[in-house]
VMD Tcl script that draws the C-alpha trace (Angstrom):
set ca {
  {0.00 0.00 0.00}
  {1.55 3.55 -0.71}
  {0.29 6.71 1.13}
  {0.04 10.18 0.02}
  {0.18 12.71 2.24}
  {0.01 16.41 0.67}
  {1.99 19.73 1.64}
  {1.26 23.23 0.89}
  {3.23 24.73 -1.22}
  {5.07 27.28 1.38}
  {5.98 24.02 3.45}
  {7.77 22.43 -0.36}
  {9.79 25.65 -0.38}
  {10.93 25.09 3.17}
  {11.48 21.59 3.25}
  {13.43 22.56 0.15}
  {16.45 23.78 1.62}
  {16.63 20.30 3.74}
  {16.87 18.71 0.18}
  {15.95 15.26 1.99}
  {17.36 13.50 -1.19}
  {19.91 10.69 -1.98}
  {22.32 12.66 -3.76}
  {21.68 16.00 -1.50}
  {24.44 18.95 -2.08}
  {22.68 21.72 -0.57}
  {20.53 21.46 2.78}
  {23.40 22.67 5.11}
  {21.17 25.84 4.27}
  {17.84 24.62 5.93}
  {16.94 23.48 9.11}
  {17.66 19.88 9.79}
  {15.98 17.46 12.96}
  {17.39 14.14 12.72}
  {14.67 11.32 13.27}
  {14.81 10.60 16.77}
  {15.57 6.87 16.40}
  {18.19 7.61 13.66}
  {22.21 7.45 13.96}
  {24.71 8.11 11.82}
  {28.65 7.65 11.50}
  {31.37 6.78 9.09}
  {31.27 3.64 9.30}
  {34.03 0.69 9.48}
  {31.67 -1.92 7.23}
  {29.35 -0.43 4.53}
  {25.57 -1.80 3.41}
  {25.78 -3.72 0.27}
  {22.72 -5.30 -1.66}
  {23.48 -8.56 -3.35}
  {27.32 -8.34 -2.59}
  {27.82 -4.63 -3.88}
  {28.16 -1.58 -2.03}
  {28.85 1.56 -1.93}
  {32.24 3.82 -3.62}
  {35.34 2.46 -1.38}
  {37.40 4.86 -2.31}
  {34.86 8.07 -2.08}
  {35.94 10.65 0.35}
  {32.17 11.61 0.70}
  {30.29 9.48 2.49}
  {27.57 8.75 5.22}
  {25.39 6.14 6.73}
  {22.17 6.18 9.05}
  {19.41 4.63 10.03}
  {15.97 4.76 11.58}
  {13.31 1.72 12.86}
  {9.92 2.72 11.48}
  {6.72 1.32 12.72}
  {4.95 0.04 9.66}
  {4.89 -3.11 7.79}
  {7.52 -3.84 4.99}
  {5.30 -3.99 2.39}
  {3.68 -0.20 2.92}
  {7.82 1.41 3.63}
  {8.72 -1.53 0.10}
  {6.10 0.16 -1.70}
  {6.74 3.84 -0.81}
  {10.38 3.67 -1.65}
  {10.29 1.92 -4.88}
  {6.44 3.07 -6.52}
  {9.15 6.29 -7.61}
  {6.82 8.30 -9.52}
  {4.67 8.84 -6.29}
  {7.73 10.38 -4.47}
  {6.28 13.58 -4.59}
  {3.57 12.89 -2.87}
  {5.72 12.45 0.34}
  {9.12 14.09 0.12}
  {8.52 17.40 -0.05}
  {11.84 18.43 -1.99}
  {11.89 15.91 -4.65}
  {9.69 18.48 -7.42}
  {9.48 15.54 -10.30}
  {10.11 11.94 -10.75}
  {9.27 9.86 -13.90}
  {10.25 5.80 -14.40}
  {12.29 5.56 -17.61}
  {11.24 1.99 -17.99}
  {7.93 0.03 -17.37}
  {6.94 -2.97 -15.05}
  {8.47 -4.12 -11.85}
  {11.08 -2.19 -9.45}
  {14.39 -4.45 -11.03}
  {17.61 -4.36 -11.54}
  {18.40 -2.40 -14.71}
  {14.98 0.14 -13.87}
  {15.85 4.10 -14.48}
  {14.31 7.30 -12.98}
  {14.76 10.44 -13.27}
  {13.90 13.04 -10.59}
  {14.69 16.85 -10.09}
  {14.82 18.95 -6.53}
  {15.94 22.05 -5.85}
  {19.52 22.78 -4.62}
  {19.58 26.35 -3.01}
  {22.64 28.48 -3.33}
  {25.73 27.47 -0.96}
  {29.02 29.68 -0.83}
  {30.51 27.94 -3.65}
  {28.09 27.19 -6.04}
  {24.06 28.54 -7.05}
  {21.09 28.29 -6.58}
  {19.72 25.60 -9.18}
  {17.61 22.68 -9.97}
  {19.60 18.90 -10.06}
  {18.58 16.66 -12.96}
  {19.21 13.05 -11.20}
  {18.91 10.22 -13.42}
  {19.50 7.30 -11.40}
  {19.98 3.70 -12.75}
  {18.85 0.40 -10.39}
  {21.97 -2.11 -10.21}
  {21.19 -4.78 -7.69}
  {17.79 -5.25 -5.62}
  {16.19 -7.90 -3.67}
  {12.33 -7.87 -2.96}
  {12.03 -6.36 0.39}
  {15.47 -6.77 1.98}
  {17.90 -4.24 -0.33}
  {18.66 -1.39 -3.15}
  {21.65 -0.22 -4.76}
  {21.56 2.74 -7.34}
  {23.68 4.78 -8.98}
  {23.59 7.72 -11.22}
  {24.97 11.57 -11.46}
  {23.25 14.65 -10.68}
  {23.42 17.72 -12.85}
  {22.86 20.95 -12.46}
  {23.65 24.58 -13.37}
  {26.89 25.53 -11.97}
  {27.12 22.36 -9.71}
  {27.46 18.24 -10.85}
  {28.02 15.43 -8.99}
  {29.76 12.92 -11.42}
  {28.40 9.73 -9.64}
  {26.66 8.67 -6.41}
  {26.25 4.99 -4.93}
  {23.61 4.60 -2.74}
  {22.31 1.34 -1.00}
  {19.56 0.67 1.05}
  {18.90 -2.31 3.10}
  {15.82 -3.60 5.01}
  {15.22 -5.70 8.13}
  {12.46 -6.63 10.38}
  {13.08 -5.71 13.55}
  {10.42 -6.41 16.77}
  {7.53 -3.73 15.88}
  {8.85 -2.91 12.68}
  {11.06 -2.70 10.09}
  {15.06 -1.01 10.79}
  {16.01 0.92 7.63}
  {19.67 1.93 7.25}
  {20.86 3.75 4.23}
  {24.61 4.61 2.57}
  {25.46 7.13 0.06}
  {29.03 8.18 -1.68}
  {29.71 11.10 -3.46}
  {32.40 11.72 -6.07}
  {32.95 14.34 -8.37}
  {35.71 17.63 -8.04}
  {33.45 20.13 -7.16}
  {32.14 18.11 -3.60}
  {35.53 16.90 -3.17}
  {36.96 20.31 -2.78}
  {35.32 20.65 0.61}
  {34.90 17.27 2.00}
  {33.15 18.57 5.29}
  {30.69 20.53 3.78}
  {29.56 17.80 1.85}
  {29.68 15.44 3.78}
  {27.21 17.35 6.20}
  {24.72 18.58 3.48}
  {24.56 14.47 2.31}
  {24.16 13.88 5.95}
  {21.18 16.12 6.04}
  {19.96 14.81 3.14}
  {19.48 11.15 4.25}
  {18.56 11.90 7.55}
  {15.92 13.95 6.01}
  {14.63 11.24 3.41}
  {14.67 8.80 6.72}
  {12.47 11.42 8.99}
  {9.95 11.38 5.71}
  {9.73 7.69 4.78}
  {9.20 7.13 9.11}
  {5.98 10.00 8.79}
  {4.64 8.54 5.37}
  {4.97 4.70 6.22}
  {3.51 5.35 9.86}
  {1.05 7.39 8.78}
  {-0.20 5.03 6.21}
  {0.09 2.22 8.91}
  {-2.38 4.17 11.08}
  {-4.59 4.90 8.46}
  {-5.07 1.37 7.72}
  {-5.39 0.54 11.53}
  {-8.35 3.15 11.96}
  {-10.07 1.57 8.91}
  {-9.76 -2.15 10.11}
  {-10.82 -1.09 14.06}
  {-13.47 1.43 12.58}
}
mol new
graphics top color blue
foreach p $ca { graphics top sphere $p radius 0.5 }
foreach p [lrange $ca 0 end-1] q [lrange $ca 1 end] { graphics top cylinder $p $q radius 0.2 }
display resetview
């Protein structure tokens, strides 16, 4: 089941500067509230899906996660149905499936969000075409792609997602890598403004899935 849960259009713009996306280069300029259950680090292992992970040798990089109280099927089905992502993440503007038929390995999207201005690069809207390479039904995603935009690229990011049923839920944990000249001339800063990113796309899938979860409880108990 997939929920949909509107915004006004003053909240989008807001959200905006969070940029709660995978390949995220420009939040550090919004406000950011890490999901309370969340944590983050650089980490000594990486996720992988199907025996891949994420860039080894990228000097960007950052990995969280968050336990969200919904079944796996309703958080599956929000993170994969991609042309609905609108519906819940208020920074992603536009998504469109360049392929048909089941989330698989080999599916394209491409998606476009905002990036605001940072002291390096402008204000500008990402083109993110992002390819699937390995997934397994309900337990992991890997995708990769660049993001392109005026003034400011991103030559490739790796991002993997993995899935696991935890008591009360499901435990989501997410890794992303960055490479590219203009994000590797300040390591920190983008390595915070990715950090934002995911923590934001976490906070989002947590509110949609849970939401949707009580939805459905009301109209089973009703």
């Amino acid at each position: 089941m997939s929920a949909s849960i509107s915004r006004p259009s003053a909240r989008r713009n807001a959200r905006a500067a969070l940029f709660a996306v995978p390949l995220a280069v420009a939040g550090v300029l919004g406000t950011a509230v890490a999901p309370a259950a969340a944590t983050s680090h650089h980490p000594a292992t990486s996720l992988t899906c199907r025996g891949e992970g994420v860039d080894p040798d990228a000097l960007v990089r950052y990995k969280t996660e968050t336990v969200i109280h919904a079944p796996l099927s309703t958080i599956w089905k929000l993170q994969t149905d991609v042309e609905r992502w609108p519906t819940w993440q208020g920074p992603v503007e536009s998504a469109e499936r360049l392929d048909h038929g089941p989330f698989r390995a080999g599916s394209a999207f491409r998606w476009t969000t905002p990036a605001p201005a940072t002291p390096t690069t402008p204000a500008t809207t990402l083109e993110i075409t992002s390819t699937v390479e390995q997934v397994r039904r309900g337990s992991c995603i890997r995708w990769t792609g660049p993001a392109i935009g005026e003034g400011l690229r991103i030559d490739n990011g790796v991002h993997v997602w993995n899935f696991t049923k935890v008591r009360g839920g499901v435990r989501v944990s997410t890794e992303e890598t960055h490479v590219g000249d203009q994000i590797e001339s300040n390591v920190p800063l983008a390595t915070e403004i990715l950090g934002m990113g995911l923590e934001g796309w976490l906070s989002e899938l947590k509110t949609a899935a849970e939401a949707a979860e009580a939805s459905a409880r009301s109209r089973t108990d009703g």
